[in-house]
C-alpha positions as CSV (number, residue, x, y, z in Angstrom):
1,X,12.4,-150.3,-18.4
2,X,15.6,-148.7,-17.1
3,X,16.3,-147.1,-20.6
4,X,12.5,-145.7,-20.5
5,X,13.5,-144.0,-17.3
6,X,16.8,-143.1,-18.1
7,X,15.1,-141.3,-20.8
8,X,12.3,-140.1,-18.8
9,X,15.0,-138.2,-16.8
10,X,17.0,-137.5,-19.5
11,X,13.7,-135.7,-21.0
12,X,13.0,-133.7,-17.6
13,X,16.6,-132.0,-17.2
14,X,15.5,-129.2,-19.5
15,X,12.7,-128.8,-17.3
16,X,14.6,-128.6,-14.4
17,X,17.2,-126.6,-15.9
18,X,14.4,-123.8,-16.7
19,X,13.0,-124.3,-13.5
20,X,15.9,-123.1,-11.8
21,X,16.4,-120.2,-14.3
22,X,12.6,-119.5,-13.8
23,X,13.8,-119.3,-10.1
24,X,16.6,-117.1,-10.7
25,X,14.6,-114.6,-12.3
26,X,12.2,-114.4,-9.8
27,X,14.8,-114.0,-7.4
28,X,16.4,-110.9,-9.0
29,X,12.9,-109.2,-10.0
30,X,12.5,-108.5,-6.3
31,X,15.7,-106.5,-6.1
32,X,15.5,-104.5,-9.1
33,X,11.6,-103.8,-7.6
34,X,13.4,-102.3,-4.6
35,X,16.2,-101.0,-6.8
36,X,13.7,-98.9,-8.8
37,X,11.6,-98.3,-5.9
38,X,14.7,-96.7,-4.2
39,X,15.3,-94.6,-7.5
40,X,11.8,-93.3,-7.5
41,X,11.9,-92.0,-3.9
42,X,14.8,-90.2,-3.9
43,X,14.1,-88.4,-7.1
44,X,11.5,-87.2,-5.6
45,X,12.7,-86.2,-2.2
46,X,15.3,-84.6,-4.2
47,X,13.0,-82.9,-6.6
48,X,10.8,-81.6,-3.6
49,X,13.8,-80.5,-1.9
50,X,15.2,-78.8,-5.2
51,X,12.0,-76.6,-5.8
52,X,12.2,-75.6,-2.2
53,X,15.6,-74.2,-1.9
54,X,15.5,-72.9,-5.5
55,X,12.6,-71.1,-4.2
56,X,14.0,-69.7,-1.2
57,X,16.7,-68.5,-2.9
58,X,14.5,-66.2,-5.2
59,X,12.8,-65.1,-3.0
60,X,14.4,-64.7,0.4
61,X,17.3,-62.0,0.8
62,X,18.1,-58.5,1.2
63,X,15.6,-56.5,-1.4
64,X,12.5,-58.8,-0.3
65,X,10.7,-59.4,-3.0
66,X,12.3,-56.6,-5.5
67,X,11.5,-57.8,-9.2
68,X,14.6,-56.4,-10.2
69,X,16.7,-58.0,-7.5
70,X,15.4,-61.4,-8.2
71,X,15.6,-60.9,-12.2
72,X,19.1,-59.6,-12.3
73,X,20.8,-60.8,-8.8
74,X,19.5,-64.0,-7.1
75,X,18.3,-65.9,-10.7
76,X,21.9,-65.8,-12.3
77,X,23.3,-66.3,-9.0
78,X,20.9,-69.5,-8.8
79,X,22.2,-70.6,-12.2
80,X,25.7,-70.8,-11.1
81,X,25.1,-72.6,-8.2
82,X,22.8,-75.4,-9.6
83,X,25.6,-75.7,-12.8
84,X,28.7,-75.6,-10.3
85,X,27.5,-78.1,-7.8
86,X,25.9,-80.1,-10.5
87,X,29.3,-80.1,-12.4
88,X,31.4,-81.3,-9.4
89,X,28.5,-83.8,-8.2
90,X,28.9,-85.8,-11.5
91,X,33.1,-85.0,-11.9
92,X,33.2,-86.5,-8.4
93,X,31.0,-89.6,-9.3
94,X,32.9,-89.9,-12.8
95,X,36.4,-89.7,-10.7
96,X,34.8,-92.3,-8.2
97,X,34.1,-94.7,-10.7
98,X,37.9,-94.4,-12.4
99,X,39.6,-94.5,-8.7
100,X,37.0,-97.6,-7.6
101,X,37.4,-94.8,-4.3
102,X,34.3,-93.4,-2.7
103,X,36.5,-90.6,-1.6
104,X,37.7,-89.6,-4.7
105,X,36.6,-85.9,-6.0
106,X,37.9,-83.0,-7.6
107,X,39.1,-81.3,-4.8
108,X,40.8,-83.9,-3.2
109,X,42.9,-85.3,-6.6
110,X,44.0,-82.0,-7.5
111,X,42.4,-80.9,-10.3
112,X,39.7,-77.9,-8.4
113,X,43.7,-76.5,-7.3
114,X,45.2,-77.0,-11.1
115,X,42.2,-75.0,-12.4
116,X,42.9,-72.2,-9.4
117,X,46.0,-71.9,-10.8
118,X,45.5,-71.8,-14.0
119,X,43.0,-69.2,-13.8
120,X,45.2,-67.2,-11.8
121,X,47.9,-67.4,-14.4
122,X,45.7,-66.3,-17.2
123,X,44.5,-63.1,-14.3
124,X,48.4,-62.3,-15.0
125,X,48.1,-62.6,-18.0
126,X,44.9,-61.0,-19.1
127,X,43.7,-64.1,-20.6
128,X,40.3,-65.7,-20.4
129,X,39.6,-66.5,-16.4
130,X,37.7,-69.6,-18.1
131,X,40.4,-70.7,-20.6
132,X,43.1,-70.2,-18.1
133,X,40.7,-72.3,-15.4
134,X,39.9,-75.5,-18.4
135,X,43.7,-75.5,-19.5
136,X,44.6,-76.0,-15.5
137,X,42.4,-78.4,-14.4
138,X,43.1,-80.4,-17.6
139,X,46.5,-80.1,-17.0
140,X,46.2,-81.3,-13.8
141,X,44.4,-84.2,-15.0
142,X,46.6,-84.9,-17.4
143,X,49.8,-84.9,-15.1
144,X,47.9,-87.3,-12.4
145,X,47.3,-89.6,-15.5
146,X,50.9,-89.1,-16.4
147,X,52.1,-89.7,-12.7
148,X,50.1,-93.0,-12.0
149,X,50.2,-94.4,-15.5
150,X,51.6,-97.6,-14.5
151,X,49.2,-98.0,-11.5
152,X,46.1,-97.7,-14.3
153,X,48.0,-100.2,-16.6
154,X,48.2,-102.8,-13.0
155,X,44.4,-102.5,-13.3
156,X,42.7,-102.5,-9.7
157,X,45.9,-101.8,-7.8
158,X,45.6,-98.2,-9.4
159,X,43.3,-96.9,-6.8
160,X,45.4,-95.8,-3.6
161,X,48.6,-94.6,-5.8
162,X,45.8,-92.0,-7.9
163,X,44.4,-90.7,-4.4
164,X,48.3,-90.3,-2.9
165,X,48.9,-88.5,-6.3
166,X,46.1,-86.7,-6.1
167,X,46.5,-85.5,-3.0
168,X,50.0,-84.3,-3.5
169,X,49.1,-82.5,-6.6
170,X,46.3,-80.5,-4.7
171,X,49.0,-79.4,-1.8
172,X,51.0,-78.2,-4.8
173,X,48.6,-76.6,-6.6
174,X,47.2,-75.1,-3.1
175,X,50.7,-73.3,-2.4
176,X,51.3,-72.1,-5.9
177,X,48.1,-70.3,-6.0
178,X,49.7,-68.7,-2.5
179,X,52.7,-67.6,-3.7
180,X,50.9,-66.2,-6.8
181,X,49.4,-64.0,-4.2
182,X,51.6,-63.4,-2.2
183,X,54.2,-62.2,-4.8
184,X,52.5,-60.3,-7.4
185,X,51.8,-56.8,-7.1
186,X,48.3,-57.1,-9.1
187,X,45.4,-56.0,-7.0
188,X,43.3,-58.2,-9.2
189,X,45.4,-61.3,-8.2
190,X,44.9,-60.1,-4.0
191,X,41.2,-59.6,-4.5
192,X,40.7,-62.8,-5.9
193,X,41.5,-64.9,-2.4
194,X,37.8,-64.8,-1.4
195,X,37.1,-66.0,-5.1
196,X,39.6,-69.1,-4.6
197,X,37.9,-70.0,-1.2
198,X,34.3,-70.6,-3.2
199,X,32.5,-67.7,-4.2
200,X,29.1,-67.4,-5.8
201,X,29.0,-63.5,-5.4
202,X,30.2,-62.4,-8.4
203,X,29.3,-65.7,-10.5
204,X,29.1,-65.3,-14.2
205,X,28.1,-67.8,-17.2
206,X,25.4,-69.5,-14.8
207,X,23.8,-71.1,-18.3
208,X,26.7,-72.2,-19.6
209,X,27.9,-74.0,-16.5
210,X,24.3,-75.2,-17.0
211,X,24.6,-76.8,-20.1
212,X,28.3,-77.9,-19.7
213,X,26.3,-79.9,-16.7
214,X,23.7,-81.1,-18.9
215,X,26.6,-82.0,-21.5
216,X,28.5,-84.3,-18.7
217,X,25.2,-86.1,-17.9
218,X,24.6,-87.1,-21.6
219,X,28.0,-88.2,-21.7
220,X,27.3,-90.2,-18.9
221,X,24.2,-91.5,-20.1
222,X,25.7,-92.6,-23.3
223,X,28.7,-94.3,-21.4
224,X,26.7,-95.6,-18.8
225,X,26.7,-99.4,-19.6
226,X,30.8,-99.3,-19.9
227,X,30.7,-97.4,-16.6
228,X,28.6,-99.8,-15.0
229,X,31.0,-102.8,-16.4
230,X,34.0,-100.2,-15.8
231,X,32.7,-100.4,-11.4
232,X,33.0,-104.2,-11.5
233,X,36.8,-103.8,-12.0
234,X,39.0,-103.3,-14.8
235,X,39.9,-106.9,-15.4
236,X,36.2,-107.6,-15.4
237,X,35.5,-104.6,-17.8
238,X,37.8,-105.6,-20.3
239,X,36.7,-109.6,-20.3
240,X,33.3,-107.9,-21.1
241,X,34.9,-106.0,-24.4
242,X,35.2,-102.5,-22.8
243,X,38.0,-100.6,-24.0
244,X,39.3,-99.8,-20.0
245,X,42.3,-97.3,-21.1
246,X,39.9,-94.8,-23.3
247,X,37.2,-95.0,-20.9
248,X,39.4,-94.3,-18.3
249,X,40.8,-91.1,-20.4
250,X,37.4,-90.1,-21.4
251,X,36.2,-90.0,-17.7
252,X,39.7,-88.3,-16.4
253,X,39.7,-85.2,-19.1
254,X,35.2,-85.0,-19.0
255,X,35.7,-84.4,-14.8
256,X,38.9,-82.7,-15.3
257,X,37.1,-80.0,-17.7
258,X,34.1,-79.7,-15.5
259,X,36.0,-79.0,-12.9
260,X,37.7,-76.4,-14.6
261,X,33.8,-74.7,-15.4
262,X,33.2,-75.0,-11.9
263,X,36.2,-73.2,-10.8
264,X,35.7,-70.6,-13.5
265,X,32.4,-70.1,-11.9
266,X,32.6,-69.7,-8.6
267,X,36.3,-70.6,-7.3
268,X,37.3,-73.6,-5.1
269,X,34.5,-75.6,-3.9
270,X,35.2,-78.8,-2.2
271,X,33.4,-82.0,-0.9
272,X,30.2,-81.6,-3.5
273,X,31.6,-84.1,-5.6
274,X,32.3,-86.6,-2.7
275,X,29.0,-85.7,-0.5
276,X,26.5,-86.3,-3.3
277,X,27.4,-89.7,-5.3
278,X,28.8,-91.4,-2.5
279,X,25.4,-90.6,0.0
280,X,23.1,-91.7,-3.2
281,X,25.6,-95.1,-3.1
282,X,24.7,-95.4,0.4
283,X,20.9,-94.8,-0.1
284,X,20.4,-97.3,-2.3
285,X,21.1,-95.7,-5.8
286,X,24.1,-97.5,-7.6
287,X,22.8,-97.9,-11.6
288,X,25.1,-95.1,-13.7
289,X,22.5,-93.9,-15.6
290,X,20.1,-93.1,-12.3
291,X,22.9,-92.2,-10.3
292,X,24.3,-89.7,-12.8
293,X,21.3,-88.3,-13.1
294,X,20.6,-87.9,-9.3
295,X,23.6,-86.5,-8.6
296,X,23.5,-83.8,-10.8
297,X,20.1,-82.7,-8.9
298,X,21.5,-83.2,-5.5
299,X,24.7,-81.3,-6.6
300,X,23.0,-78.6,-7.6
301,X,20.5,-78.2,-4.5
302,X,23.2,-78.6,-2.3
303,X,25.3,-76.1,-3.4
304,X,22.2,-73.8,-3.9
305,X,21.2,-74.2,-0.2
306,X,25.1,-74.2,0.4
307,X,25.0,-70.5,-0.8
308,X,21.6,-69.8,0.7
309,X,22.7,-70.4,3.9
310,X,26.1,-68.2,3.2
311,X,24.0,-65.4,2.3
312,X,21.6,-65.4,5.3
313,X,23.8,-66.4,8.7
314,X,25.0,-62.9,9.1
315,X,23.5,-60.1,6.7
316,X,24.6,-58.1,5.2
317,X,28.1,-60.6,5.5
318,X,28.3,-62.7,2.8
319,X,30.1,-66.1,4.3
320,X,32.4,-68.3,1.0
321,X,30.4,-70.7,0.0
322,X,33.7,-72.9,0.2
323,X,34.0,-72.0,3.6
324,X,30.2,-73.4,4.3
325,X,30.6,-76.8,2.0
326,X,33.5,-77.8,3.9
327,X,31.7,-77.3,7.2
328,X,29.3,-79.5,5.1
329,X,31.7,-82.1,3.6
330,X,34.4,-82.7,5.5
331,X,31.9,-84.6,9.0
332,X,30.8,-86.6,5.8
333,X,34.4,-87.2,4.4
334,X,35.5,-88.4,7.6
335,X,32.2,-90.6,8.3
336,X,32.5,-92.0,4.7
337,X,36.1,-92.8,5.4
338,X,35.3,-94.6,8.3
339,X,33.1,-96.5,6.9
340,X,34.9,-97.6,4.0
341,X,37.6,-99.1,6.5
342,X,34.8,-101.1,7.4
């Protein structure tokens, strides 16, 4: 008799075993539920909120309703602004995830100011303003990943060293592009101080900045399961067979590059990429492949109502829009930061 029962409970451990997997399950289904219901509602506030301001900015504006203004003034201008703030949105999310830092972005590591001064080197030179802008940011990229190489090999220690870096590259990179200013004689180089503050005036290449936009989500997309491991930690990441170092380059020189695009575009612009990716973390939104995607819509219709409101304060003054995202980001940077002190 005791054998029999020994065997009887012998036979019902599998049971219990899948009973308590069966359990499991059902205890994750309602999260992903309310993951994906989370998802679903803020694409759609942020579609609804994306057809508005893209339609304001049509139509609203000195002209009225002029089919010629809209055609050839406020649609390109448009373009820009949804492929520069979608560019920074996902470069700040992409730097995020390298950092482990909610405050990381473009602006604040360094690599908006490298691609300033690059551009305002190739100015001098009468190179390509976009070439000049890529080779800068990338070289600011580059030199951050060069700087705080042994922080990235220590892992998860890397994250305060690349921010301190960062930050010390941008002050450099913010009083070279002064003193290029200050001491050249070019008039082209003088005029180009409201274009360095964030400037969608005179914004050319809106489609390509488009599709380098579109490119970067792909990317992230396709990278989006080693991005997800890469947010657990880079210890954890590499148990899991994710090559941490290239990742880690491939995200560095992809935001370093769209960052140069965006400064190409329309100058400086800071606090996009910190504002949107860390706000969709907060709300709820923390897969890669929904938050990439979300980020490069809310980029894009913030920056677009960024430059909406720049253009209608004070008509016929045109305000940066640099000037107007910082009013933006920098309550947010400083909320954020308190909360992640928490």
């Amino acid at each position: 008799m005791a054998r029999g029962g020994e065997a009887r409970e012998r036979g019902q451990q599998p049971h219990a075993g899948g009973a308590g997997l069966h359990a499991g399950t059902a205890q994750l289904e309602p999260a992903a539920r309310r993951a994906h219901a989370v998802t679903r509602r803020w694409a759609a506030a942020l579609t609804v909120a994306a057809l508005l301001i893209f339609s304001a900015s049509l139509l609203l504006g000195a002209g009225g309703l002029d089919a010629e203004m809209i055609v050839s003034l406020r649609a390109p201008r448009l373009l820009a602004a949804a492929g520069v703030g979608a560019l920074l949105a996902q470069a700040g999310l992409a730097l995020q995830v390298l950092l482990r830092n909610p405050l990381a972005d473009p602006y604040v590591l360094g690599t908006s100011g490298g691609a300033s001064v690059g551009a305002l080197l190739a100015l001098m030179l009468g190179a390509g303003l976009w070439l000049g802008a890529g080779i800068g940011a990338l070289a600011a990229g580059l030199l951050l990943l060069a700087l705080t190489r042994s922080a990235l090999a220590s892992h998860d220690d890397a994250s305060a060293r690349l921010i301190l870096t960062g930050a010390m590259l941008a002050a450099l990179s913010g009083a070279a592009s002064t003193l290029l200013l200050t001491l050249t004689p070019d008039q082209r180089l003088r005029g180009a101080i409201f274009w360095l503050v964030g400037d969608l005036s005179g914004a050319q290449g809106g489609a390509w900045g488009l599709a380098a936009a579109v490119a970067f989500m792909l990317l992230l997309q396709w990278r989006a399961r080693g991005v997800d491991r890469l947010m657990l930690g880079s210890e954890a990441a590499a148990l899991l067979g994710e090559p941490v170092r290239r990742l880690r380059l491939e995200l560095l020189v992809a935001a370093s590059l769209a960052a140069g695009i965006a400064v190409a575009s329309a100058g400086a612009i800071g606090f996009v990429g910190l504002v949107v990716p860390q706000g969709l973390r907060l709300a709820g939104v923390h897969a890669t492949r929904q938050l990439a995607a979300l980020s490069a819509l809310g980029g894009a219709t913030l920056l677009a109502a960024a430059d909406l409101a720049a253009r209608s304060v004070a008509p016929p003054l045109e305000l940066p829009v640099g000037a107007v995202m910082a009013l933006i980001g920098a309550p947010l940077f400083i909320v954020f930061l308190a909360r992640s002190s928490r």
